[in-house]
C-alpha positions as CSV (number, residue, x, y, z in Angstrom):
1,X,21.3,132.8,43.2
2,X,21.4,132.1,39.5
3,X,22.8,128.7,38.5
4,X,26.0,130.5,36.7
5,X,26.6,132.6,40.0
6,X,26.5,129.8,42.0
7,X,28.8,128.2,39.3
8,X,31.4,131.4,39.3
9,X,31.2,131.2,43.6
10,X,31.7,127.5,43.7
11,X,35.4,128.0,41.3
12,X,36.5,131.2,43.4
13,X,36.1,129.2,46.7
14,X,37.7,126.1,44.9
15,X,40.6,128.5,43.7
16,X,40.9,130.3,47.0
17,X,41.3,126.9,48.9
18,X,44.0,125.2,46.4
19,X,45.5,128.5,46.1
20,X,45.9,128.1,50.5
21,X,47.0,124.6,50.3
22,X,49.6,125.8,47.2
23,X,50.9,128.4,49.6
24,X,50.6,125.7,53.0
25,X,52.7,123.5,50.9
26,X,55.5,125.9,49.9
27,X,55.5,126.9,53.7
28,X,56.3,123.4,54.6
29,X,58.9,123.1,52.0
30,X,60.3,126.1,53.4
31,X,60.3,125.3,56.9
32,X,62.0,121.6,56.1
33,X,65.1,123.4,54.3
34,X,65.6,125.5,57.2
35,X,65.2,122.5,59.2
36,X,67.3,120.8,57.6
37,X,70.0,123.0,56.6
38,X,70.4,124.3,61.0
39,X,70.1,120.2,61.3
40,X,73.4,120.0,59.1
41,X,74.8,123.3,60.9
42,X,75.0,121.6,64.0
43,X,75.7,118.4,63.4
44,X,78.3,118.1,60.5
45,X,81.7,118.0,61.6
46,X,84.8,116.1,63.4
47,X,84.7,115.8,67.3
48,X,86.8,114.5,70.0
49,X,85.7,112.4,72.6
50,X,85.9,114.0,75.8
51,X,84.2,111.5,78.1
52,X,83.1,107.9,78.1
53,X,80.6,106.3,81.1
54,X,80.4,102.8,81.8
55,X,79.2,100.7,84.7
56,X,79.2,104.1,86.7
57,X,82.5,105.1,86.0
58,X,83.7,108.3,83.5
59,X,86.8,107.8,82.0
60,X,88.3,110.5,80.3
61,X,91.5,110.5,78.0
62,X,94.3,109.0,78.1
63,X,92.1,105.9,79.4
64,X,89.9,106.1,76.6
65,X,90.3,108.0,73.1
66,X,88.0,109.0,70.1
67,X,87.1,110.6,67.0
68,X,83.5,111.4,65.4
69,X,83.1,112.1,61.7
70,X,79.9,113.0,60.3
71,X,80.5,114.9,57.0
72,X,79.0,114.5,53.5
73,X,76.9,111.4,53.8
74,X,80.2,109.8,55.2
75,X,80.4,108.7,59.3
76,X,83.1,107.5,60.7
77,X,84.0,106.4,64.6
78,X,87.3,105.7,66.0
79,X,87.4,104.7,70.2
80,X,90.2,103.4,71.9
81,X,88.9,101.7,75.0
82,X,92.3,101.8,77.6
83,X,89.8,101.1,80.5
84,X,91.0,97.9,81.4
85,X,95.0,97.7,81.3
86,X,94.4,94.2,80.4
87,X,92.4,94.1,77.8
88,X,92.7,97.3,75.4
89,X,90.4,97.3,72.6
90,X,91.0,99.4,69.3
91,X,87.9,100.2,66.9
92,X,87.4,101.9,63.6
93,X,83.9,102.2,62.0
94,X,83.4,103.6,59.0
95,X,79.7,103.9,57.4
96,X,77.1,106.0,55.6
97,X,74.6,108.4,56.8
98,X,71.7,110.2,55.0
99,X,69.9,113.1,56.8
100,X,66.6,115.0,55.9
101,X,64.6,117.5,58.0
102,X,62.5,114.7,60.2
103,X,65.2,111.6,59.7
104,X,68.7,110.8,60.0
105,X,69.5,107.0,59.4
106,X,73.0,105.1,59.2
107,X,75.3,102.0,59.2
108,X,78.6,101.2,59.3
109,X,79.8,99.5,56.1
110,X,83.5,98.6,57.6
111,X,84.0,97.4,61.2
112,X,87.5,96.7,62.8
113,X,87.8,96.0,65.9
114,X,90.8,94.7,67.6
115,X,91.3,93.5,71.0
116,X,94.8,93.3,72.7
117,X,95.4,91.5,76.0
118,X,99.0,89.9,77.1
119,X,97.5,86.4,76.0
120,X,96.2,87.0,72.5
121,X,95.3,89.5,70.0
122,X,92.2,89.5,68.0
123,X,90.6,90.9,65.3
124,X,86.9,91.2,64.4
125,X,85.4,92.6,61.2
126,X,81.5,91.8,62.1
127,X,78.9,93.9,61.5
128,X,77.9,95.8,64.9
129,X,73.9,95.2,63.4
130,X,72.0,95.0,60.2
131,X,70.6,97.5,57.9
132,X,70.2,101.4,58.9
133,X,69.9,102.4,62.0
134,X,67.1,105.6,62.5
135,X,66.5,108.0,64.1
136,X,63.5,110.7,64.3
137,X,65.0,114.7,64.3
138,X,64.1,117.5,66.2
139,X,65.2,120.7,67.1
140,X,64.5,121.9,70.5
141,X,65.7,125.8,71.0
142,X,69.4,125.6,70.0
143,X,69.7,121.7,69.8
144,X,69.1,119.1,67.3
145,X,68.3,115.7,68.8
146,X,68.4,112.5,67.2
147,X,65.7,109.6,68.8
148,X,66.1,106.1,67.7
149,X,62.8,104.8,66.1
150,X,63.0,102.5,69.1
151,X,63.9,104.9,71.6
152,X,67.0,102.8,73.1
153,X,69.5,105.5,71.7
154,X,69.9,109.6,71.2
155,X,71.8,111.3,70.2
156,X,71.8,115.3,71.1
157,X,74.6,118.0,68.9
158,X,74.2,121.7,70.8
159,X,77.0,123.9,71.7
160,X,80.0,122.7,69.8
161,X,79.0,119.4,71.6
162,X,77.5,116.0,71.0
163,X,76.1,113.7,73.8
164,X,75.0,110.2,73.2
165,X,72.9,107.9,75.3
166,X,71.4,105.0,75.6
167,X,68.6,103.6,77.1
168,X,68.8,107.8,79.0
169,X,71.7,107.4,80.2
170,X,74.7,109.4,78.9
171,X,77.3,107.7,77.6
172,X,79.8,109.1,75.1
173,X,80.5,112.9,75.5
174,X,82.3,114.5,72.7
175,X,83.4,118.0,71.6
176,X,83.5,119.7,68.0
177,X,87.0,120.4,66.9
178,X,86.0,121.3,63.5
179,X,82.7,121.7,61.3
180,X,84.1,120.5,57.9
């Protein structure tokens, strides 16, 4: 093979293989928007809590009460813990979130919690933890599910519902009473 052919080969294997990686990356682009966008699909909304498990125990409303927010880069929680006639505590977070096709990440920029017993009443405003919480996404068949980086919490939004546990075990259910 002449030096020119070899020339004229090695730029038409050079263009077929950026031309492939041109196309491979416009593929993944492709497949991250749809990723994305079913991610938003079902997970944006407002839900109800339907269930809440602790120490072995489900309580369901009236003992305990909730709402969910994600919508819009906003998040926003809302329990009322009646569990202990006691002691009822009242809390209202209200944060930021930002999702993309592999991560979903957030914190709660106000915190108000209030505690009631027949002694005292008393109200915190800490911050629950610091920075952005994170969380890797997947979708698995009909589900997207959020894993913490560190694997203590998940989330997991399929069927108009949204579990979340910790540590595996389920702990909040709630139900989708509207997507926007």
């Amino acid at each position: 093979m002449t030096s020119a052919a070899s020339v004229l080969v090695r730029r038409t294997l050079l263009s077929q293989f950026f031309g492939a990686l041109l196309v491979a990356q416009s593929l993944s682009l492709a497949w991250a928007d749809d990723v994305l966008e079913f991610a938003k699909s079902r997970m944006t909304g407002v839900y109800t809590l339907q269930e809440w498990h602790k120490d072995g125990t489900r309580y369901v409303p009236p003992q305990v009460d909730g709402r969910f927010v994600l919508l819009n880069g906003v998040i926003m929680t809302i329990l009322y813990n009646r569990m202990q006639p006691s002691s009822q505590v009242s809390t209202v977070l209200v944060g930021k979130y930002v999702l993309n096709a592999d991560r979903f990440a957030y914190a709660y920029d106000e915190v108000s919690v209030v505690t009631e017993s027949a002694d005292a009443t008393t109200v915190s405003r800490k911050p629950l933890w610091d920075g952005m919480r994170g969380f890797t996404v997947s979708v698995e068949g009909d589900a997207v599910r959020l894993r913490e980086e560190n694997e203590t919490r998940e989330l997991v939004f399929a069927n108009e519902e949204l579990n979340y546990f910790e540590k595996g075990k389920l702990l909040r259910k709630w139900h989708r009473t509207a997507d926007k």
